[in-house]
KOLLO-287452 format. One record per residue (C-alpha): residue number from 1; residue in one letter; x, y, z. Coordinates in steps of 0.2 Angstrom, whole numbers. Layout:
N
<site n="NUM" res="A" X="X" Y="Y" Z="Z"/>
...
***
This chain:
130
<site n="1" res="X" X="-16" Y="231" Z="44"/>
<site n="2" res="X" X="-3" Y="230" Z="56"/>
<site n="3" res="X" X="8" Y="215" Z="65"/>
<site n="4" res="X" X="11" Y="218" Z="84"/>
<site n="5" res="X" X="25" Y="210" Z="93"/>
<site n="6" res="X" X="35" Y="211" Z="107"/>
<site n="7" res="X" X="52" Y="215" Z="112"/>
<site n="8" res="X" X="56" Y="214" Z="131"/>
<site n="9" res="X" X="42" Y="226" Z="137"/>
<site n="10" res="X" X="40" Y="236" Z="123"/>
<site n="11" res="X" X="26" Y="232" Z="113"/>
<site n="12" res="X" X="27" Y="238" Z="94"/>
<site n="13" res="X" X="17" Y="236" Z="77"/>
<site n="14" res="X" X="23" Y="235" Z="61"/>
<site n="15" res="X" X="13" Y="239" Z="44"/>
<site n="16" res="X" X="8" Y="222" Z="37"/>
<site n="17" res="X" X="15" Y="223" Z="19"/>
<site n="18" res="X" X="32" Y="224" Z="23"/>
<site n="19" res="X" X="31" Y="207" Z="33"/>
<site n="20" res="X" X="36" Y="192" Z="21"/>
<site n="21" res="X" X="33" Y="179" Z="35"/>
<site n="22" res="X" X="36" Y="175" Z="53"/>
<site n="23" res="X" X="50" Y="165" Z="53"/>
<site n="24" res="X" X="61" Y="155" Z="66"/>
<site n="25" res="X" X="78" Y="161" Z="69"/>
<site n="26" res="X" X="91" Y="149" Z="64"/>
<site n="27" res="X" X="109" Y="148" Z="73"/>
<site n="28" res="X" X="113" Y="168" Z="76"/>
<site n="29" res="X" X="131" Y="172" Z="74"/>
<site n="30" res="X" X="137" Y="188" Z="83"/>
<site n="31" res="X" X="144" Y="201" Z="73"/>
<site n="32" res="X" X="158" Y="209" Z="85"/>
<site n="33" res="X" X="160" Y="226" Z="76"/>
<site n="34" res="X" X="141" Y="227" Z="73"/>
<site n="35" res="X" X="130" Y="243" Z="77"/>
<site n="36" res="X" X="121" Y="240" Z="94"/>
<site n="37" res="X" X="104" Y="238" Z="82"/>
<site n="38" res="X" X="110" Y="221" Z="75"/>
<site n="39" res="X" X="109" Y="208" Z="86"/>
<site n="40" res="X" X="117" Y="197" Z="72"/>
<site n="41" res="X" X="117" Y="187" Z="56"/>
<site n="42" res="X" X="109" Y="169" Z="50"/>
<site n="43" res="X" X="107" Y="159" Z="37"/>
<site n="44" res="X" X="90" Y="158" Z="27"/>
<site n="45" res="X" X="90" Y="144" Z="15"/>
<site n="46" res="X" X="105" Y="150" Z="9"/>
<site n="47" res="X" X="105" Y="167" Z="10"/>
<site n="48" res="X" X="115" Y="175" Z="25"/>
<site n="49" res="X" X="102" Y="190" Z="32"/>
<site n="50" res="X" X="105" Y="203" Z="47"/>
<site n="51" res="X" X="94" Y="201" Z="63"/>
<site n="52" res="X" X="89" Y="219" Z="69"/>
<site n="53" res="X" X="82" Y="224" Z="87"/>
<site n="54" res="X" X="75" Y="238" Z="93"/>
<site n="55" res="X" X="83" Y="233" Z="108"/>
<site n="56" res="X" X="100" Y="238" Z="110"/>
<site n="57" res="X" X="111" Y="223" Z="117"/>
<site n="58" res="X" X="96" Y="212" Z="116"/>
<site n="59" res="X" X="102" Y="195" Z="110"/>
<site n="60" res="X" X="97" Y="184" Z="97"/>
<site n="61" res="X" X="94" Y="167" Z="99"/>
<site n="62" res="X" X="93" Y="151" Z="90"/>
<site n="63" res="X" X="72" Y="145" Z="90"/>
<site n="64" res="X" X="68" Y="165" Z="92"/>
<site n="65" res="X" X="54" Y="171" Z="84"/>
<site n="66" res="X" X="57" Y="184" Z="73"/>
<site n="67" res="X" X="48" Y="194" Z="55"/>
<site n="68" res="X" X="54" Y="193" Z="40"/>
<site n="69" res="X" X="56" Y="211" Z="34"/>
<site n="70" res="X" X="57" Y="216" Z="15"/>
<site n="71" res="X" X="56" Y="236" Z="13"/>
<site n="72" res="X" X="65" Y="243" Z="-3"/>
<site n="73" res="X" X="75" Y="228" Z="-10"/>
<site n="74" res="X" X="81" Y="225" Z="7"/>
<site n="75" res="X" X="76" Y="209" Z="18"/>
<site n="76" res="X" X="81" Y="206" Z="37"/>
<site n="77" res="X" X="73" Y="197" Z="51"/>
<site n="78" res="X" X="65" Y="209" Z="64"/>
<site n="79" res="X" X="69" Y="200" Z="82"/>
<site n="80" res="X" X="51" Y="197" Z="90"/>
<site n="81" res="X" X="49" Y="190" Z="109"/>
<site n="82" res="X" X="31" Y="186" Z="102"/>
<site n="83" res="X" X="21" Y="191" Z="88"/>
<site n="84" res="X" X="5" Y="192" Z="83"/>
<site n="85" res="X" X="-9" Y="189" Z="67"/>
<site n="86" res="X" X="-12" Y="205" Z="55"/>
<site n="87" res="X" X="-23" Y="215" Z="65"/>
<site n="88" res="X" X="-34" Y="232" Z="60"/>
<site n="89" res="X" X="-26" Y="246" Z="69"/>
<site n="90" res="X" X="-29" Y="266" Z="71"/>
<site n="91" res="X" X="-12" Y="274" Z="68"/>
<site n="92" res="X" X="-10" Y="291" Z="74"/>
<site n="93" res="X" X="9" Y="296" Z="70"/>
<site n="94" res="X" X="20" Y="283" Z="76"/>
<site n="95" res="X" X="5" Y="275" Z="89"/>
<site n="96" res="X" X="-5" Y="265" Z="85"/>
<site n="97" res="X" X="-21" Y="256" Z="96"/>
<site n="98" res="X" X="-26" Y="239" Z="90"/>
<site n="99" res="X" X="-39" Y="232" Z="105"/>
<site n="100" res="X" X="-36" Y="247" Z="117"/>
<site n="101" res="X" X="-18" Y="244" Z="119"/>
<site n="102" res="X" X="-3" Y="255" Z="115"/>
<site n="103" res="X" X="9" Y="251" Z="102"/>
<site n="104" res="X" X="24" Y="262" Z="95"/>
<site n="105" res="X" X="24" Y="260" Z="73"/>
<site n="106" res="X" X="40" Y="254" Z="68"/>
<site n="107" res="X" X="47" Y="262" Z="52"/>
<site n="108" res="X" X="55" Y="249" Z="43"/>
<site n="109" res="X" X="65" Y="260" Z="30"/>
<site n="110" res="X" X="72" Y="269" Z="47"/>
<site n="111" res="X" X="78" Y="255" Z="52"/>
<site n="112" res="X" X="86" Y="249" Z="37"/>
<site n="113" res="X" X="95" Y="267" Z="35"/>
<site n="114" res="X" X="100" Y="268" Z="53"/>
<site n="115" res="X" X="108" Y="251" Z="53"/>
<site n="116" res="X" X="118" Y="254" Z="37"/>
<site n="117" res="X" X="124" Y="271" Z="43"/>
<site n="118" res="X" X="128" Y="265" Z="61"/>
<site n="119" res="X" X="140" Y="252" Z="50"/>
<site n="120" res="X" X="146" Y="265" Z="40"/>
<site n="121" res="X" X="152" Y="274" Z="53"/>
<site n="122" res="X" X="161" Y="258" Z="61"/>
<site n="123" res="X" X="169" Y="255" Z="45"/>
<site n="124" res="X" X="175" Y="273" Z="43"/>
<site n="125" res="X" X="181" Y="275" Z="59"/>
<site n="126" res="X" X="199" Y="274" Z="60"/>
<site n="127" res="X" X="211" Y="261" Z="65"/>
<site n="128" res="X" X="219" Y="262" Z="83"/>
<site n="129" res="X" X="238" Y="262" Z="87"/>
<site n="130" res="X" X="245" Y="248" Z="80"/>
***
């Protein structure tokens, strides 16, 4: 089972069981020195938790709908434009055809790893001239 959604143009699918939840996004703050793959950060009943896109420089917005992503003790919100029910789906690699129409498979743990070591890397860099 698989959970399609879109993001501008692009159309993608994620496996079902990493999804907790469609969600709302709440007010998004910016990260300034964040990796182009999050959009931001927002409170979820208490907890502050990063909003990824697959879309670099795509905002995030307050009221957005988004998926709540859990992969590996990790949980962030997935920025959606829309999304749809769980859905039977062949995958072949990373596509997948659910009703004859072309999606690309997200890897959620991909995206996890590339947002932490895009902000390691921000991190690490070294301070400009003073």
């Amino acid at each position: 089972m698989v959970i399609c959604f879109t993001q501008g143009e692009e159309r993608w699918a994620i496996e079902a069981r990493f999804v907790r939840s469609p969600i709302t996004l709440g007010f998004v703050t910016v990260v300034p020195t964040a990796p182009a793959g999050i959009a931001g950060v927002f409170s979820l009943r208490g907890a502050i938790v990063p909003v990824l896109t697959l879309v670099p420089g795509a905002p995030a917005r307050q009221g957005q709908p988004a998926l709540l992503v859990e992969v590996d003790g990790s949980v962030f919100a997935l920025r959606a434009d829309q999304a749809g029910p769980p859905e039977a789906a062949a995958v072949d690699g990373d596509a997948v055809e659910v009703a004859d129409v072309h999606s690309t498979l997200v890897d959620p743990r991909a995206l996890v790893q590339r947002a932490i070591f895009s902000a390691q890397a921000i991190r690490e860099r070294p301070a400009g001239p003073p």
